[in-house]
gemmi code that builds the backbone of each chain (N, CA, C; Angstrom):
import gemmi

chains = {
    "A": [
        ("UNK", (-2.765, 8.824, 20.880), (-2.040, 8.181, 19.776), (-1.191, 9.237, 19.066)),
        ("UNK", (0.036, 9.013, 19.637), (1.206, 10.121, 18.643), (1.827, 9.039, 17.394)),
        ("UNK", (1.503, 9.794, 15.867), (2.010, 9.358, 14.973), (2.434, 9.973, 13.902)),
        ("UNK", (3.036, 9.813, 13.028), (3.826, 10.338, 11.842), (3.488, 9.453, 10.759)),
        ("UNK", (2.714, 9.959, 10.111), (2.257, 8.938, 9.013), (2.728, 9.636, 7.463)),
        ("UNK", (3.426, 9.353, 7.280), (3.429, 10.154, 5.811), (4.241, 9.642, 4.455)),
        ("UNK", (3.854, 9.720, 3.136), (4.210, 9.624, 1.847), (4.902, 10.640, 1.224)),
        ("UNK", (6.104, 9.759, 0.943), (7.135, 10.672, 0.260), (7.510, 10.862, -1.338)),
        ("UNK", (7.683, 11.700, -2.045), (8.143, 11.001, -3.070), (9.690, 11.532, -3.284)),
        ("UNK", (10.455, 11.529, -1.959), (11.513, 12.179, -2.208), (12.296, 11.218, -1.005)),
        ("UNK", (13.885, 11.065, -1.010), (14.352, 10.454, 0.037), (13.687, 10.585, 1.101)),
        ("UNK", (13.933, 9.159, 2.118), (13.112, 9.190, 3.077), (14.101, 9.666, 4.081)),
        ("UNK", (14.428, 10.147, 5.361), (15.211, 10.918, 6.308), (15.322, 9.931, 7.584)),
        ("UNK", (16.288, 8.599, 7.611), (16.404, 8.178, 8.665), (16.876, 8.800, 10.101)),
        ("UNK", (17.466, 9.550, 9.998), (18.162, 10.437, 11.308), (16.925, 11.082, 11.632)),
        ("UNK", (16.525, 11.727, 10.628), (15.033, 12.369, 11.378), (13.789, 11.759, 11.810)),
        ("UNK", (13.752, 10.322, 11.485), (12.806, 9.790, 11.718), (12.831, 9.001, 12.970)),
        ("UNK", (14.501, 8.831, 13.416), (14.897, 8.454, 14.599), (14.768, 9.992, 15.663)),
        ("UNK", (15.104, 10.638, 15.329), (15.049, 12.511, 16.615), (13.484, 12.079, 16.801)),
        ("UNK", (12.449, 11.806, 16.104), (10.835, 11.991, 15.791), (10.417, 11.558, 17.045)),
        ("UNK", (10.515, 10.108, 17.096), (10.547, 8.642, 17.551), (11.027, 8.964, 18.780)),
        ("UNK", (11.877, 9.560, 19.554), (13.000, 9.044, 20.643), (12.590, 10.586, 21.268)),
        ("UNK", (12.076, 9.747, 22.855), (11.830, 10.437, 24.128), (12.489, 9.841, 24.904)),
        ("UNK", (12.122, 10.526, 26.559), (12.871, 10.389, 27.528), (12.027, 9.197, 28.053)),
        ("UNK", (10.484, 9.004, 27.790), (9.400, 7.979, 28.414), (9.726, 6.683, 27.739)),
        ("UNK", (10.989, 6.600, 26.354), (10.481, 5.698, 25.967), (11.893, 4.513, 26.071)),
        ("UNK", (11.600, 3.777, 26.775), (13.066, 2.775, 27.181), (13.299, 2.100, 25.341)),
        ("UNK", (12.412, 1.744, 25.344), (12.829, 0.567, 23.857), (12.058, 1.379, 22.456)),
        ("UNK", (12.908, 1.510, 21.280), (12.945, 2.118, 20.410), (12.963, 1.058, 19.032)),
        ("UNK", (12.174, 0.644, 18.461), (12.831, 0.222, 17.063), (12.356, 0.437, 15.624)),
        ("UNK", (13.480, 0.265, 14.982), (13.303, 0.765, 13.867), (13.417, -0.462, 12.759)),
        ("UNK", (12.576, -0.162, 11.905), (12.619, -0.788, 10.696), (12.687, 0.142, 9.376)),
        ("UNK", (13.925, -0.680, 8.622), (14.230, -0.186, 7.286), (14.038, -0.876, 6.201)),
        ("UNK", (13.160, -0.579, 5.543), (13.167, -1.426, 4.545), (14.176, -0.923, 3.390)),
        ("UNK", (14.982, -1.609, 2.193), (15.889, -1.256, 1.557), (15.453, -2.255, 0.378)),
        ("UNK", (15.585, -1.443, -0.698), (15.912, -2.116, -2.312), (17.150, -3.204, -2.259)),
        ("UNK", (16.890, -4.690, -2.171), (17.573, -5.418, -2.880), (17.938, -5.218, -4.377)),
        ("UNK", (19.477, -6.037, -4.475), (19.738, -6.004, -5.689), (19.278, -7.143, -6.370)),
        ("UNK", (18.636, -8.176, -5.862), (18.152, -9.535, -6.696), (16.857, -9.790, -5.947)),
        ("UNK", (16.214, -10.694, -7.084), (14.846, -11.481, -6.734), (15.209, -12.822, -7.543)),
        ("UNK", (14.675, -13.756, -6.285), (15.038, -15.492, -6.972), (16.010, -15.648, -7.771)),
        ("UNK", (17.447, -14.841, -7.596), (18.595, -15.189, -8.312), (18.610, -14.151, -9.358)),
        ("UNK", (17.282, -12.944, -9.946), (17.651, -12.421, -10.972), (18.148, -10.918, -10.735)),
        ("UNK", (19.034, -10.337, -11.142), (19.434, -9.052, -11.174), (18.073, -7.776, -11.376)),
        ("UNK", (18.552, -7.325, -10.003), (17.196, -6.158, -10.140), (17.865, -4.541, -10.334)),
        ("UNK", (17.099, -4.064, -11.414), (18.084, -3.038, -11.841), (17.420, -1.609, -10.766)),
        ("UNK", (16.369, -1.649, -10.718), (15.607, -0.792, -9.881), (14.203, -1.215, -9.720)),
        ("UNK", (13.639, -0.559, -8.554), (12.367, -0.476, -8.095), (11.236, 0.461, -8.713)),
        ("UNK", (9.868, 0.518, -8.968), (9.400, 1.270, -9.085), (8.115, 1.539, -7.895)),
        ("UNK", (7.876, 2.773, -7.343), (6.716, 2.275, -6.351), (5.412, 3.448, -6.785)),
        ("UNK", (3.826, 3.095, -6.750), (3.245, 3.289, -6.657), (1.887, 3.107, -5.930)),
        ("UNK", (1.850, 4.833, -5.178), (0.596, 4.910, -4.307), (-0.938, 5.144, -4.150)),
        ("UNK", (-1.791, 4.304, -4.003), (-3.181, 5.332, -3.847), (-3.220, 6.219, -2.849)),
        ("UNK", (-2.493, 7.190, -3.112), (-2.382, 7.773, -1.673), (-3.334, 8.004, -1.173)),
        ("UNK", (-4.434, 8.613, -0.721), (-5.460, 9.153, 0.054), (-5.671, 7.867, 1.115)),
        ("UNK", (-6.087, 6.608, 0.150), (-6.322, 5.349, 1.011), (-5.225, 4.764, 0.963)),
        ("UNK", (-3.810, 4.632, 0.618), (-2.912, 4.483, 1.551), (-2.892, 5.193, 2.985)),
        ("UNK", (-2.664, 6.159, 2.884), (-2.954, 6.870, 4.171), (-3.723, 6.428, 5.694)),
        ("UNK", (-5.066, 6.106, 4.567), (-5.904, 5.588, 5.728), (-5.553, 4.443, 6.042)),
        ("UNK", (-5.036, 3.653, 5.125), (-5.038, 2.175, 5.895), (-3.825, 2.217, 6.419)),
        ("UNK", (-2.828, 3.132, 6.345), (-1.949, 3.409, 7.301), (-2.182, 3.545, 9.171)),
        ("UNK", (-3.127, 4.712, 8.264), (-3.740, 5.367, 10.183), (-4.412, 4.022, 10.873)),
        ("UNK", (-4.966, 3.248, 10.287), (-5.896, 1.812, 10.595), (-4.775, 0.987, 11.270)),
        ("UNK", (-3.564, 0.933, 10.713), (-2.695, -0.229, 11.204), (-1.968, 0.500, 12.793)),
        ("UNK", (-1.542, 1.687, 12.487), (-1.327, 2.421, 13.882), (-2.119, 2.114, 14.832)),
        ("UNK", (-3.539, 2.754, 14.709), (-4.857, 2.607, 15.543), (-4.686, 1.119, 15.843)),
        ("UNK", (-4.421, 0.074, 15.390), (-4.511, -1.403, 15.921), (-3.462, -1.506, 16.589)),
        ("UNK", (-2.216, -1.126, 16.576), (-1.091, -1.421, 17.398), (-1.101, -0.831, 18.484)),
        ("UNK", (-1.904, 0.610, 18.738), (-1.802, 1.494, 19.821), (-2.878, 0.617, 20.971)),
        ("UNK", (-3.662, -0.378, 20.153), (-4.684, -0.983, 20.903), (-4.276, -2.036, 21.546)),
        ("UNK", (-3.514, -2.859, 20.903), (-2.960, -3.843, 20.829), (-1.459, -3.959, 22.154)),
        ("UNK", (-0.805, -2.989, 21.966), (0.376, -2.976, 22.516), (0.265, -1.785, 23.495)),
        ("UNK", (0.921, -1.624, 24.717), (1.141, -0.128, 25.202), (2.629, 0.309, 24.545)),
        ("UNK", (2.279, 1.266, 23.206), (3.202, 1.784, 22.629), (3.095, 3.511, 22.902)),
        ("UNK", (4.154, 3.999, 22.678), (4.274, 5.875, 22.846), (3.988, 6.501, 21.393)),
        ("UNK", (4.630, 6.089, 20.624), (4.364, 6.707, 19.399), (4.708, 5.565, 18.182)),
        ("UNK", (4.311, 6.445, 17.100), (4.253, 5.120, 15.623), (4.599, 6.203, 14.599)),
        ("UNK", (5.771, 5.848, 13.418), (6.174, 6.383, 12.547), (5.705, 5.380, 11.570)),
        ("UNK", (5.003, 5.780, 10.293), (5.533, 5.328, 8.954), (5.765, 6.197, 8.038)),
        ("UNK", (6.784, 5.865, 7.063), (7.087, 6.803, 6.051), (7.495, 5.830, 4.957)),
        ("UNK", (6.495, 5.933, 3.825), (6.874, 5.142, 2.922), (7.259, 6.281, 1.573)),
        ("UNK", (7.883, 5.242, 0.415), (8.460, 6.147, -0.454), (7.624, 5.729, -1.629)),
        ("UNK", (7.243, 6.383, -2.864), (6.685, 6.383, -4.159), (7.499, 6.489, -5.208)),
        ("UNK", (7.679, 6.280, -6.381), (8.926, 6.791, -7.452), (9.636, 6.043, -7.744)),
        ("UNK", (10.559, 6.490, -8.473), (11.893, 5.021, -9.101), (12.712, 5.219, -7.724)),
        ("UNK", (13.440, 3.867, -7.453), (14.099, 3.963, -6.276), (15.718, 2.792, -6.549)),
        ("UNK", (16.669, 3.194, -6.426), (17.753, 2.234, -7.164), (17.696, 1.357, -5.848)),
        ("UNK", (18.779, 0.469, -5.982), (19.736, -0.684, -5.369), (20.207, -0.193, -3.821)),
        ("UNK", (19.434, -0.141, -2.537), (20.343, 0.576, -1.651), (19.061, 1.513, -1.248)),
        ("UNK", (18.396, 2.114, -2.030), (17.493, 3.025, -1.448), (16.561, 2.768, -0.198)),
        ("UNK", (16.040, 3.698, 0.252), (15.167, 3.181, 1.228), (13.682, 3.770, 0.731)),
        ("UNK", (12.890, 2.260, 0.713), (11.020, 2.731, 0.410), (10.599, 2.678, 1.943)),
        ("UNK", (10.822, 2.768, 2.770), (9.968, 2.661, 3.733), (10.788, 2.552, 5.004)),
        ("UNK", (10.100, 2.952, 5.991), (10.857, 3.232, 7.581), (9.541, 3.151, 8.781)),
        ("UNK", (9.723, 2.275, 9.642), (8.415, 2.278, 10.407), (9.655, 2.207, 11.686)),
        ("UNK", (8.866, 3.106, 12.508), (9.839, 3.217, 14.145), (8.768, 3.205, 15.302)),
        ("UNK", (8.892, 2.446, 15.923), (7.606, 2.319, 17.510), (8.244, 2.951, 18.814)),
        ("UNK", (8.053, 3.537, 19.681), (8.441, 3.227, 20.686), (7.949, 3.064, 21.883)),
        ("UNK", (7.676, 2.716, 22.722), (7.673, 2.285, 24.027), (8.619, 2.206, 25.160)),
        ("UNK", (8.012, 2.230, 26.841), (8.819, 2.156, 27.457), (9.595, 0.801, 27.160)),
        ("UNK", (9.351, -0.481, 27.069), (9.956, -1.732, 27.067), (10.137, -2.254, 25.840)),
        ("UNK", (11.171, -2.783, 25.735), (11.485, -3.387, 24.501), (10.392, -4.594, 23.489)),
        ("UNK", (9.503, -5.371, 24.358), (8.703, -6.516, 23.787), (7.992, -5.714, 23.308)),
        ("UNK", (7.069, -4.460, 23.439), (6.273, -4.176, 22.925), (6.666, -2.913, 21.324)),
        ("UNK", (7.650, -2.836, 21.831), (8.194, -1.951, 20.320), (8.299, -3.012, 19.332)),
        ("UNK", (9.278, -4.081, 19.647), (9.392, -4.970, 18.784), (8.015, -5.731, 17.807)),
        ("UNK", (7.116, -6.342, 19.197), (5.828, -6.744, 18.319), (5.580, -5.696, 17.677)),
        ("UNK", (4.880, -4.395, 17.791), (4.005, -3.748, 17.053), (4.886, -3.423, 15.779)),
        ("UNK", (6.105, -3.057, 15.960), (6.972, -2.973, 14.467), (6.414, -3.811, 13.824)),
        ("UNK", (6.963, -5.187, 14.204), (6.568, -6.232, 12.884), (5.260, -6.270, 12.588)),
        ("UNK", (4.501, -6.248, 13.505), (2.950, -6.156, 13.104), (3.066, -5.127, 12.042)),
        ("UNK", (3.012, -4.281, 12.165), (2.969, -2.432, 11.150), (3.942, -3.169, 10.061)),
        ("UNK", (4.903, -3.772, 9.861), (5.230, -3.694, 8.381), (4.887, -5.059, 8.054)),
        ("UNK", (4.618, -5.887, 8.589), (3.712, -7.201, 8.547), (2.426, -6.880, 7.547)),
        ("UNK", (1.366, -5.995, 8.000), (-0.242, -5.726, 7.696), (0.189, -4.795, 6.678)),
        ("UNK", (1.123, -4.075, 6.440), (1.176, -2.775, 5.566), (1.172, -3.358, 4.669)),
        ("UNK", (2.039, -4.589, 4.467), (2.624, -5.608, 2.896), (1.261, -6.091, 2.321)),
        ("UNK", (0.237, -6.332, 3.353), (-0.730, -6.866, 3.338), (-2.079, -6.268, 2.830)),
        ("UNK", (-1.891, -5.079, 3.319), (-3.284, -3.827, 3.001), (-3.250, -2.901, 2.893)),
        ("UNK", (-2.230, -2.001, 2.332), (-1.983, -0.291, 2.421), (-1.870, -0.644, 0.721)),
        ("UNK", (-2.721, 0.226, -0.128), (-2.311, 0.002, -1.383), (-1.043, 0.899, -2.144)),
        ("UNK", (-0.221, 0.303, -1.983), (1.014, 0.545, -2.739), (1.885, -0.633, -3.344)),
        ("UNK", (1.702, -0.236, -4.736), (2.488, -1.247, -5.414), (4.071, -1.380, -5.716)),
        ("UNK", (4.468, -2.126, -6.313), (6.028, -2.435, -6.388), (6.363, -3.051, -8.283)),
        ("UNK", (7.201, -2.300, -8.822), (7.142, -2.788, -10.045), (8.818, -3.262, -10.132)),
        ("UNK", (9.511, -4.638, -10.476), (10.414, -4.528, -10.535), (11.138, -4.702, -11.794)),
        ("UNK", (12.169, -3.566, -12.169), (12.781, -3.598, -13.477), (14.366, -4.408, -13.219)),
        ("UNK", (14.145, -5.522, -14.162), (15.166, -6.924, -14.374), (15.906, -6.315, -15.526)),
        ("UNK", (16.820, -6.453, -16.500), (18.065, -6.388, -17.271), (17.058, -6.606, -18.858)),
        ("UNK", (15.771, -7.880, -18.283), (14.968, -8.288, -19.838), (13.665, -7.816, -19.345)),
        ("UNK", (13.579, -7.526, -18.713), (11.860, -6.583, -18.475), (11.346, -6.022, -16.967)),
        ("UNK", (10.312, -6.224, -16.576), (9.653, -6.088, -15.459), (8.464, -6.489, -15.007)),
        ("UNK", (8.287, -6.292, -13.823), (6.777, -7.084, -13.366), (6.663, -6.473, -12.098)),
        ("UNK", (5.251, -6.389, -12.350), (4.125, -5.983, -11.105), (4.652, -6.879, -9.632)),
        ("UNK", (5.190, -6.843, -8.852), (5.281, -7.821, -7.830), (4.276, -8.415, -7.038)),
        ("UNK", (3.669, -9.498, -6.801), (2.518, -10.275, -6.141), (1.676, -10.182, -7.129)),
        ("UNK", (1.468, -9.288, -8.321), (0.347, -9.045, -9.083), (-0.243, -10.927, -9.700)),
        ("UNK", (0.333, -11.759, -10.211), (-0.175, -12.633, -10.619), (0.407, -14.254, -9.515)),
        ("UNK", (-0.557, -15.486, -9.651), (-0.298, -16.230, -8.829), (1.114, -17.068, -8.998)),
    ],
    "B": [
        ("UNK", (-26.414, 5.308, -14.890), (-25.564, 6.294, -13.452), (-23.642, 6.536, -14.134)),
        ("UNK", (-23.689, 6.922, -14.651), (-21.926, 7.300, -14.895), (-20.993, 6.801, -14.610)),
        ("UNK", (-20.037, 5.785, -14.118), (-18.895, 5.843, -12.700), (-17.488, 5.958, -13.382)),
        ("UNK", (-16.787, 6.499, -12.513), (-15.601, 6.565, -13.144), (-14.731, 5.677, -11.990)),
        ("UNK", (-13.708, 4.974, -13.095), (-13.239, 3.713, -12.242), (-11.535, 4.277, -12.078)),
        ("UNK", (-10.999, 3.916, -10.952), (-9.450, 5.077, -11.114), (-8.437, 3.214, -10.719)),
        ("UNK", (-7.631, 3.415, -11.768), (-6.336, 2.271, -11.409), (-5.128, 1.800, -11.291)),
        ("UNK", (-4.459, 1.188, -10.755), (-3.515, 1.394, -10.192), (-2.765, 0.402, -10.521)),
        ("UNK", (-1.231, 0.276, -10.301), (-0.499, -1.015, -10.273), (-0.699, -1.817, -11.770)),
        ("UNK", (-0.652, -2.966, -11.760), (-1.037, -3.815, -12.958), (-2.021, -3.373, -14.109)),
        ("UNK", (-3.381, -3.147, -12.786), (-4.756, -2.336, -13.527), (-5.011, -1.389, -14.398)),
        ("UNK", (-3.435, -0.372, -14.249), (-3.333, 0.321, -14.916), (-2.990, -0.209, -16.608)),
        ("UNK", (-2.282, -1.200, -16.384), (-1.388, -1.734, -17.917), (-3.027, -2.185, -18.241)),
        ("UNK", (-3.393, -3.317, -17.808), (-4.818, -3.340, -18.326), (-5.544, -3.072, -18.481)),
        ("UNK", (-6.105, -1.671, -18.239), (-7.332, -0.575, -18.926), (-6.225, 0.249, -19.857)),
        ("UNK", (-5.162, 0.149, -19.599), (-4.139, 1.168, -20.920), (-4.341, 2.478, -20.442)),
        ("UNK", (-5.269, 2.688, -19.246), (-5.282, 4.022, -18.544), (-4.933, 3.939, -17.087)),
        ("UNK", (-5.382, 5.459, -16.356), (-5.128, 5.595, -15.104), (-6.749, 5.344, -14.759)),
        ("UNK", (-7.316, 5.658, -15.196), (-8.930, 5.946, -14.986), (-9.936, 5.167, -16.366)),
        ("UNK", (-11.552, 4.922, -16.519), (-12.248, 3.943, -17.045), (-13.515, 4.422, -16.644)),
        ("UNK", (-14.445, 4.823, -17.694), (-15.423, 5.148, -17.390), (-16.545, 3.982, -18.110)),
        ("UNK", (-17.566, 3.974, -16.590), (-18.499, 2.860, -16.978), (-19.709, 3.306, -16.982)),
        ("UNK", (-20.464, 2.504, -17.728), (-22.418, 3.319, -17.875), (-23.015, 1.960, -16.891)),
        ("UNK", (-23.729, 2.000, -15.584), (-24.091, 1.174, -14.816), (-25.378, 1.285, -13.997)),
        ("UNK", (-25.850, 0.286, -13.821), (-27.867, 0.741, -13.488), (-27.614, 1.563, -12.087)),
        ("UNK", (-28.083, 2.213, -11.562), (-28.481, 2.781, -10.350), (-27.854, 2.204, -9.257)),
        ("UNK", (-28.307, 0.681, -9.465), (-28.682, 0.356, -8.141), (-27.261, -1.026, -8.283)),
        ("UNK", (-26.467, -0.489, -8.813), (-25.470, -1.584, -9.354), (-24.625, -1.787, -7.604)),
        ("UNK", (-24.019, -2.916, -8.157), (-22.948, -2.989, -6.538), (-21.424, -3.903, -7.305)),
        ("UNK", (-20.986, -3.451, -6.562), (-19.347, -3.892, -6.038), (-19.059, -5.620, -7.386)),
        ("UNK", (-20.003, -6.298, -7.325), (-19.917, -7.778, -7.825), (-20.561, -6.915, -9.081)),
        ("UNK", (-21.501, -6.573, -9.739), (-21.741, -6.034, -10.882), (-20.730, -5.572, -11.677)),
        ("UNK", (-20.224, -4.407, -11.052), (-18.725, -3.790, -11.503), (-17.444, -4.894, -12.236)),
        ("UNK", (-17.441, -5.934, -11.358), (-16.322, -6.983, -11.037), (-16.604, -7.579, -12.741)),
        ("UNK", (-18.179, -8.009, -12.573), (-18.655, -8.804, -13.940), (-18.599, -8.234, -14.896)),
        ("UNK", (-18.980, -6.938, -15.067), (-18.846, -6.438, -16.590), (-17.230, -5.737, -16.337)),
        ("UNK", (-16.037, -5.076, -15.131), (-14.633, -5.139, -16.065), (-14.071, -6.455, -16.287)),
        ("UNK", (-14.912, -7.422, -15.938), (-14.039, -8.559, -16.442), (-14.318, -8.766, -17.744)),
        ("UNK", (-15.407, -8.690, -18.282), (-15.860, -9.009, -19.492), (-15.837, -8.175, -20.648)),
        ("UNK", (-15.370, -6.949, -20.139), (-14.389, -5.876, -21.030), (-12.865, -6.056, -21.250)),
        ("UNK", (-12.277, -6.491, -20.051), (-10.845, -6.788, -19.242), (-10.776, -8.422, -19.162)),
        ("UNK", (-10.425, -9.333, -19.789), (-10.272, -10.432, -19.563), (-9.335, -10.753, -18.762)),
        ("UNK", (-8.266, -10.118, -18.692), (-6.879, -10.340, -18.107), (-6.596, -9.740, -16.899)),
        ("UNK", (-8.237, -9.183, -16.417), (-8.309, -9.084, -14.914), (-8.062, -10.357, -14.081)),
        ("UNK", (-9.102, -11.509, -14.743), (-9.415, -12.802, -14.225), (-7.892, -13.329, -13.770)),
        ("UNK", (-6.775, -13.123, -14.729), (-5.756, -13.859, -14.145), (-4.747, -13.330, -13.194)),
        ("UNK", (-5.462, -12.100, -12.386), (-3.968, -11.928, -11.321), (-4.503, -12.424, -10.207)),
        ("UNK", (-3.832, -12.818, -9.002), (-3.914, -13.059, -8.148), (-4.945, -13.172, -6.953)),
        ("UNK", (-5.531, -11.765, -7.036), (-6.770, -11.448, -6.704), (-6.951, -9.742, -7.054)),
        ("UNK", (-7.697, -9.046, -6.826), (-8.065, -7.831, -6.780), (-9.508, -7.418, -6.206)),
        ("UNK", (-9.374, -6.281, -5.554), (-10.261, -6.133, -4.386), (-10.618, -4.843, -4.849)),
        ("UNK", (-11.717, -4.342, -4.918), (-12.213, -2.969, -5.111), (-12.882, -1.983, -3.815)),
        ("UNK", (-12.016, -0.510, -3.989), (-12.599, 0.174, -2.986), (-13.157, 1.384, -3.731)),
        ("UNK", (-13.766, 1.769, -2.329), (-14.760, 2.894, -2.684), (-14.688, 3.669, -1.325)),
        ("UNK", (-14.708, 4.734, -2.497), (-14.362, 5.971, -0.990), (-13.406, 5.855, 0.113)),
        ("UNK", (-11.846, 5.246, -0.561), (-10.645, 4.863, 0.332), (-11.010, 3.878, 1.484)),
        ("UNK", (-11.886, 3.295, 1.202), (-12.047, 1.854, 1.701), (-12.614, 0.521, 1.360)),
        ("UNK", (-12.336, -0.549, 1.655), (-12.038, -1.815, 0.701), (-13.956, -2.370, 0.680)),
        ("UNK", (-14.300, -2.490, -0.143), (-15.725, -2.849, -0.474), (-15.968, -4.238, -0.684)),
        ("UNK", (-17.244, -4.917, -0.014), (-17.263, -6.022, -0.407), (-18.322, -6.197, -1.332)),
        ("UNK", (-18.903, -7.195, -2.041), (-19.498, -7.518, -3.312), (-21.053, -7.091, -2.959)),
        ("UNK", (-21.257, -7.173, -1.770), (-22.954, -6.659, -2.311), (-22.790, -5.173, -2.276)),
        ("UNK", (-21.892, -4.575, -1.451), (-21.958, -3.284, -1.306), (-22.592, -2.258, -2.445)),
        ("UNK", (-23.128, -1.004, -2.697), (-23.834, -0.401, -3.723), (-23.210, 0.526, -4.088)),
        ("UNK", (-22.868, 0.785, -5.333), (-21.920, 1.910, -5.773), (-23.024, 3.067, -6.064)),
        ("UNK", (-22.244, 4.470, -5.795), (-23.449, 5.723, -6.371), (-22.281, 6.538, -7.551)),
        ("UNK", (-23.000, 7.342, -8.031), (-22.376, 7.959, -8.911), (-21.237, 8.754, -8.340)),
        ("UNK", (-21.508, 9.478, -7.334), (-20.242, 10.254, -6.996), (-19.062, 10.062, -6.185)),
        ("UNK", (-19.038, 8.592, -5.623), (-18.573, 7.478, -5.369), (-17.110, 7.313, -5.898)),
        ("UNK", (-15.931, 7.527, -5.206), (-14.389, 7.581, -5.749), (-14.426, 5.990, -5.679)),
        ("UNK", (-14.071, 5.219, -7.208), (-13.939, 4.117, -7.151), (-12.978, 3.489, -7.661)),
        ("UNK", (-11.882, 2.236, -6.843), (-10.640, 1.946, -7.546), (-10.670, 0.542, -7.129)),
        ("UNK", (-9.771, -0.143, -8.519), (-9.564, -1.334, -8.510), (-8.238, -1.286, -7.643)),
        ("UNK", (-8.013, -2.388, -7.352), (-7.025, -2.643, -6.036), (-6.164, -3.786, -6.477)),
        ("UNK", (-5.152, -3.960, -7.559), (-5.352, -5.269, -7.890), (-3.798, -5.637, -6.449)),
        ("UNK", (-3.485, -6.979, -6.229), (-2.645, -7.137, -5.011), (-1.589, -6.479, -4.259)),
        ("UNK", (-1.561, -6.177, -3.582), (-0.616, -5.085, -3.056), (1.007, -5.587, -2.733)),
        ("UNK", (1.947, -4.509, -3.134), (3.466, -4.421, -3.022), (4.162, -3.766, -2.482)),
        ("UNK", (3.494, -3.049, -1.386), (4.753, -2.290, -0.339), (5.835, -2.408, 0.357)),
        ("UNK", (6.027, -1.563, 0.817), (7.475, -2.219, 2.118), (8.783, -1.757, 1.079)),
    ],
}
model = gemmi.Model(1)
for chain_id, residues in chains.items():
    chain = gemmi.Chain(chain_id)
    for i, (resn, *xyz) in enumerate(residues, 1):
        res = gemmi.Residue()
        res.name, res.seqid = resn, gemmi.SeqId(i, " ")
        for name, pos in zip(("N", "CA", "C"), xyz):
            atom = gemmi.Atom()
            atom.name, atom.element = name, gemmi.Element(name[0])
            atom.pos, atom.b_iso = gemmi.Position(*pos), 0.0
            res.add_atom(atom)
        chain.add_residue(res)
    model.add_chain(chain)
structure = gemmi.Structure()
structure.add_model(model)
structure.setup_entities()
């Protein structure tokens, strides 16, 4: 299991996270970017805020890898998520798979940022023009 | 037994800290914890859900907390 798991609190490095990712074994490559919208349900979002437990972020990072490497015949697994204020355009997060064939990069991507939304504890605070809010925090 | 409770996200606005220290029997577990910060924390009850871990992994309610035990509220998660 080759992976790159890591928390940033500084820009995240797409070019480098693509050189990381990309061998000669591996036919199909993909990448996911996640990016700061400028709206939620119609309202103006002025910025992001993100916060990590890191230690057990981490792990439940390494947990979601370990399931895809099981799951899929993949070559390697990147995540790199971001922490901190983040504007309009920024990037919090970058997950890249690769494999020789394309079906299996593709599933395990979405799986990995699928389960991450789901169980890696890192939160999302979003600041609106009249306040902010915890995102998913209430029903 | 001492515990110190560490929090995050929302959890944080609602203890007014990062961290929460609790006085708890020995032999306390995971659902104990839940009952008395709620009943300190009322405004736990209304988010979504929240899940408590221990020792960077997600605990379920009978589980047994010890004193030296890294323990955090989890309230719903926002990544990506």
């Amino acid at each position: 299991m080759i992976t790159d798991i890591q928390i940033f609190d500084t820009a995240l490095q797409i070019q480098s996270a693509i050189n990381w990712i990309m061998s000669p074994e591996s036919g199909g490559i993909d990448v996911f970017i996640g990016t700061v919208r400028n709206a939620t349900k119609g309202k103006k979002v002025i910025r992001l805020e993100f916060e990590a437990y890191e230690p057990m972020a981490l792990a439940e990072m390494k947990k979601i890898a370990q399931v895809a490497f099981d799951k899929w015949p993949v070559q390697k697994v990147l995540v790199h998520h971001r922490t901190g204020v983040l504007e309009v355009g920024e990037v919090p997060v970058i997950i890249a798979v690769s494999a020789a064939h394309r079906a299996a990069a593709f599933d395990a991507c979405r799986y990995i940022i699928d389960t991450l939304k789901q169980t890696v504890p890192i939160w999302k605070k979003e600041i609106f023009e009249d306040g902010e809010v915890w995102v998913a925090a209430h029903p | 037994m001492k515990i110190k409770i560490l929090a995050f996200g929302i959890a944080k606005d609602i203890f007014g800290s990062t961290s929460v220290n609790l006085e708890m029997a020995n032999d306390a577990t995971v659902y104990n914890l839940k009952y008395l910060l709620e009943q300190e924390y009322p405004r736990l009850k209304q988010l979504a859900s929240y899940m408590v871990a221990v020792n960077n992994e997600y605990a379920l309610p009978g589980d047994n907390l010890h004193e030296r035990d890294e323990i955090a509220i989890i309230p719903p998660v926002s990544g990506g």
